[in-house]
N, C-alpha and C positions, 0 to 999 in steps of 0.2 A: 345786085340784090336790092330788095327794097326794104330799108329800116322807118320803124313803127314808132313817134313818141309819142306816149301817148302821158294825159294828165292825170292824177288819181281822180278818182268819184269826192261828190262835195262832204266835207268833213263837218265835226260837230262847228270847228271854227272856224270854217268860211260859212257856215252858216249864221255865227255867231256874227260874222263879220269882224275877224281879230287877225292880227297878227298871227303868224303859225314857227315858220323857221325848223327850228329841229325839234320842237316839241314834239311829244307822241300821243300826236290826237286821234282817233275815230273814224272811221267814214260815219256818216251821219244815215239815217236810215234811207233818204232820197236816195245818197252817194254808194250806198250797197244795192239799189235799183239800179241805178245809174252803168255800176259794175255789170250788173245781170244782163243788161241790154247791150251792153258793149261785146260780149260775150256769144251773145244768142244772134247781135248782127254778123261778126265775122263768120262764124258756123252756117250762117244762110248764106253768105256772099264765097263760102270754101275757100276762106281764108288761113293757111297753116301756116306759123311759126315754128322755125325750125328751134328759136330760142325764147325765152324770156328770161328779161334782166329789168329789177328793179330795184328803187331807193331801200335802203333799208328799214327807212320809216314803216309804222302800222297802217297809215292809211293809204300809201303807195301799194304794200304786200297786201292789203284788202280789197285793193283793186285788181290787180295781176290773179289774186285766187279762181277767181270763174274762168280765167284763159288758159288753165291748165288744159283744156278741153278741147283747146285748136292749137294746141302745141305739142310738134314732134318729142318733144323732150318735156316732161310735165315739172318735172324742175323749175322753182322760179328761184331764179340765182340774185341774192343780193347784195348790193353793189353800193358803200359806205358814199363813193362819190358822185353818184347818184341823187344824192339827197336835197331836199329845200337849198336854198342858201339860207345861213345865218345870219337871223334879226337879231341878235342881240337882248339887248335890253328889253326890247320891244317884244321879245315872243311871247304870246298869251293878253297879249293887252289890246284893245277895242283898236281898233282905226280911228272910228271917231276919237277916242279920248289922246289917242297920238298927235290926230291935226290940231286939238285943244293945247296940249300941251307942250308938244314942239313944233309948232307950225313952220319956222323955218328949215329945220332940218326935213320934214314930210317934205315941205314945196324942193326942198331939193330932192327930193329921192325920186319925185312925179318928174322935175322939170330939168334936170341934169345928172340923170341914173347913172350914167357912165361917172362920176365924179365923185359918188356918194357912199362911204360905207356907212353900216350901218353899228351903231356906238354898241362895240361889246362882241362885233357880228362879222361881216365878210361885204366885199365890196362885189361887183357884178366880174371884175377880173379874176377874183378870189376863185371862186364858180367856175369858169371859163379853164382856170387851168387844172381844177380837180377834175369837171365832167366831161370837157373834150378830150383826156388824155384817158379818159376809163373809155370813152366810148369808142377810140381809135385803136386802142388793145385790143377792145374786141372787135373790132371789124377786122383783123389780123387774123385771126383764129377762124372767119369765113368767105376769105377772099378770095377764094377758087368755086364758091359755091352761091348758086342763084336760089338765093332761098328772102325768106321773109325775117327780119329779127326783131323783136319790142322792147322799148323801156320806157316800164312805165314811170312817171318823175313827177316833178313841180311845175308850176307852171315858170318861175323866173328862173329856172334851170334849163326849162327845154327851150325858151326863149332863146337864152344865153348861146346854148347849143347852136341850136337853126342858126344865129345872127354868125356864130362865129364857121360855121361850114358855108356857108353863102359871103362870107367875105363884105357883112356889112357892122355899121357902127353901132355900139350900144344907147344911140341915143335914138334910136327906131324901134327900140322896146317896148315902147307901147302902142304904137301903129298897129293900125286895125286887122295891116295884114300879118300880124303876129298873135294877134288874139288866140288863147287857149281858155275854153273854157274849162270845166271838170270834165271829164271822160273824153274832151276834143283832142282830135288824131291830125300829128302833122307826119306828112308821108314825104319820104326821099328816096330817090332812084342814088343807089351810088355804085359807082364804078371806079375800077383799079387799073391807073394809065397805065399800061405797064413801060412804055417808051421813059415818059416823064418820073415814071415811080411814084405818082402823087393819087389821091384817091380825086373824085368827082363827085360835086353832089346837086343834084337839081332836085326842085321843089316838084312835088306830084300836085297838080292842081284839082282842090273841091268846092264842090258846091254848097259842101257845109263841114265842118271838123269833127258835127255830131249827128251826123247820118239817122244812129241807134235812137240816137232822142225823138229823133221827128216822123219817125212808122206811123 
C-alpha cells in the first residue's frame, strides 16, 4: 500500500508566523486554496484513497475536506493522536517574540530537537509514541489490501512519523530532506514481511512535496 502524509494548508498562524501546537486555528484563505489544489491534483493524477485519517485540529479537518472527493470512503476519520505536538507555553505566541524572549531554549529546540521539550508541552518522543502507535493501528486494519491511505497532520508530527518509520535520529528533523511545507505530500511504499512479521517502509521519491502548487 502506499500511505499519504500529508501537511494541513497554511493557517491564519503560520501566516502570522506564531507558535501553533494544539490551538484551534483556521486555515487561512491562501491554506483553503492550497486545500483546493491538492484536491483537484490527485483527481487529475486518479489518485483514490481508500481512507482518510486526520488530526483532529480545524485546520488539519479543513484540509482533509476537499479529498472527500478521491476517497473510497468520504469519511474523514479523526484521529486525537494525530495532532500538532504540544508547544506549551508558547502556543499562540510570535516566533519572533519566543527567540526575544527565550533565546536559549529556541536555540535549543532549532539546534538539539531530540533533547528539547517544550515548557508546559511535549518533547519530539512525546509525538513519536502517540502518532506511530495510531498510525500502526491502522495499517493493521489494511494489510491485506493494496490500496492508498492519508493523514493528513502537522508538520513536526509527520516529520517525527517519517524519522521514526526510516529508522533515523530526531536530530535530522530539519534537514532539507524532511522539509514539509503546507499541503507537502510525503509518500511511502509499505509492506508486511510477513516471514519477519515487521512491516517496511521506503520513501517514494519527488520531485517536489507540492506538485499542486507549481501547475
Amino acid at each position: 500500500m502506499h500511505l499519504y502524509l500529508i501537511r494541513h494548508g497554511e493557517s491564519t498562524a503560520n501566516k502570522e508566523k506564531a507558535f501553533q501546537g494544539w490551538n484551534n486555528v483556521h486555515l487561512s484563505d491562501q491554506g483553503i486554496l492550497q486545500a483546493k489544489k491538492l484536491s483537484e491534483y490527485f483527481q487529475k493524477q486518479n489518485i483514490q484513497f481508500s481512507s482518510i485519517f486526520s488530526s483532529s485540529l480545524v485546520r488539519a479537518l479543513e484540509t482533509a475536506e476537499p479529498l472527500k472527493i478521491v476517497a473510497n470512503d468520504s469519511r474523514i476519520v479523526p484521529i486525537e493522536a494525530f495532532k500538532s505536538i504540544n508547544v506549551g507555553n508558547w502556543g499562540g505566541i510570535l516566533i519572533s517574540k519566543v527567540k526575544g524572549e527565550f533565546p536559549g531554549e529556541y536555540a535549543k529546540w532549532r539546534n538539539s530537537p531530540e533533547e528539547f521539550c517544550f515548557p508546559g508541552g511535549e518533547s519530539l518522543a512525546d509525538v513519536r509514541d502517540r502518532a506511530h502507535t495510531a498510525m500502526m493501528n491502522i495499517l493493521k486494519d489494511f494489510e491485506n489490501l493494496n490500496q492508498n491511505i492519508a493523514i493528513i497532520s502537522h508538520m513536526i508530527t509527520i516529520k517525527v512519523i517519517a524519522l521514526t518509520v526510516l529508522e533515523e535520529r530526531f536530530d535530522l528533523i530539519w534537514d532539507n530532506e524532511y522539509v514539509v511545507p503546507n499541503t507537502g505530500i510525503m509518500i511511502f511504499d509499505v509492506k508486511k514481511e510477513r516471514i519477519q512479521d515487521r512491516w517496511s517502509f521506503s520513501r517514494v521519491d519527488l520531485s517536489s512535496s507540492t506538485p499542486h502548487l507549481e501547475e
